[in-house]
C-alpha positions as CSV (number, residue, x, y, z in Angstrom):
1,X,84.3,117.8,94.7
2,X,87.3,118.3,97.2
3,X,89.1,117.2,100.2
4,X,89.1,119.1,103.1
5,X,90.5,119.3,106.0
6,X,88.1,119.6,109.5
7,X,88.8,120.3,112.9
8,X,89.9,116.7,114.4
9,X,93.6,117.5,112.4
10,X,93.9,120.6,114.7
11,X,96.8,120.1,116.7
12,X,97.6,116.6,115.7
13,X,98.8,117.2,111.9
14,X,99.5,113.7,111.0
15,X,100.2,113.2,107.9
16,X,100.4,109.9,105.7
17,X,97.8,112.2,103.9
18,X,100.3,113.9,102.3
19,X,102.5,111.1,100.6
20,X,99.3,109.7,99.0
21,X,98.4,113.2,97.1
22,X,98.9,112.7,93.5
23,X,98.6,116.6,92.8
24,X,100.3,118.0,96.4
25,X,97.5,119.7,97.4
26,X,98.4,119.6,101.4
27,X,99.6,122.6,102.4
28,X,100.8,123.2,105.9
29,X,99.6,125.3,109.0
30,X,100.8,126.0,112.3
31,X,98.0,123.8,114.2
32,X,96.6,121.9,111.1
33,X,96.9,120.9,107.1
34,X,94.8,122.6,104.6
35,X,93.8,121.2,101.2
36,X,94.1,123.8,98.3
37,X,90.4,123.7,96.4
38,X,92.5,124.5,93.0
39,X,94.6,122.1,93.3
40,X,92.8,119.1,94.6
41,X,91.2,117.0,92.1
42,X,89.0,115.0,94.5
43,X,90.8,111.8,93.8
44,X,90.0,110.9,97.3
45,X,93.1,108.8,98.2
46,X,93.8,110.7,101.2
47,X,90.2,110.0,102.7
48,X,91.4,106.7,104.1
49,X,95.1,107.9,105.2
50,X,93.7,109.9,107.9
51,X,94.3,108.2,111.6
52,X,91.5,110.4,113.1
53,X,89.0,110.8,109.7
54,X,90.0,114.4,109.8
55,X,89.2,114.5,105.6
56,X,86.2,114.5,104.3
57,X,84.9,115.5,100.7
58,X,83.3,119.4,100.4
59,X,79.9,117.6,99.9
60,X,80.4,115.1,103.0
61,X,81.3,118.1,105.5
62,X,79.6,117.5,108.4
63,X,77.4,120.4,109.0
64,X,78.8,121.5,112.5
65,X,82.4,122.1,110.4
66,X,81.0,123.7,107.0
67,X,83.5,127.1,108.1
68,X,86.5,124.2,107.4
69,X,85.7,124.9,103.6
70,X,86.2,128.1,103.2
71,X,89.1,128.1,105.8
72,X,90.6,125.5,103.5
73,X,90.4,127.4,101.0
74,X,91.9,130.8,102.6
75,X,94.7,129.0,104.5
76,X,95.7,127.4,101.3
77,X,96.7,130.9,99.8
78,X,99.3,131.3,102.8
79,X,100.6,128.1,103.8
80,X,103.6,126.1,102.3
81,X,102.9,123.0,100.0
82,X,103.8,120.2,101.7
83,X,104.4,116.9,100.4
84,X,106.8,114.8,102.6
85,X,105.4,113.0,106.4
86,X,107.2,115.0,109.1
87,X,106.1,114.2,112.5
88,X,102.7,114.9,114.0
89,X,102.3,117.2,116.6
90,X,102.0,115.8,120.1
91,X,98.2,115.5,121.4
């Protein structure tokens, strides 16, 4: 299993995810973070660092967001690592 990303980080991007990711798997996007599937290890410690439960395990997906894996995993190839909090965009 791996973390991904879902919709409720779209155009918020915090990001005390990010400092709690033993591997730096965040990477950043324009609108939202993406978790690289290669590089995650499904540790989970970012689950509970996310203010609006953005997160969620590959398996735990809610069904109405399943695209949000495989956009995970394409975004991933293009996006910067990131692995220092920077300031969420405003909502």
């Amino acid at each position: 299993m791996v973390a991904v990303v879902t919709e409720a980080c779209s155009g918020c991007k915090y990001m005390d995810c990010v400092t709690v990711c033993p591997v730096d798997a965040f990477r950043e996007g324009e609108l939202m973070l993406f978790v690289d599937p290669e590089v995650c290890t499904g540790c989970q410690a970012c689950l509970p660092e996310c203010p609006v439960g953005a997160i969620h395990m590959d398996d735990d997906v809610p069904e109405h967001q399943r695209e949000y894996i495989e956009l995970n995993a394409e975004m991933a190839k293009v996006c910067p690592p990131i692995t220092q909090k920077k300031q969420p965009l405003a909502r």
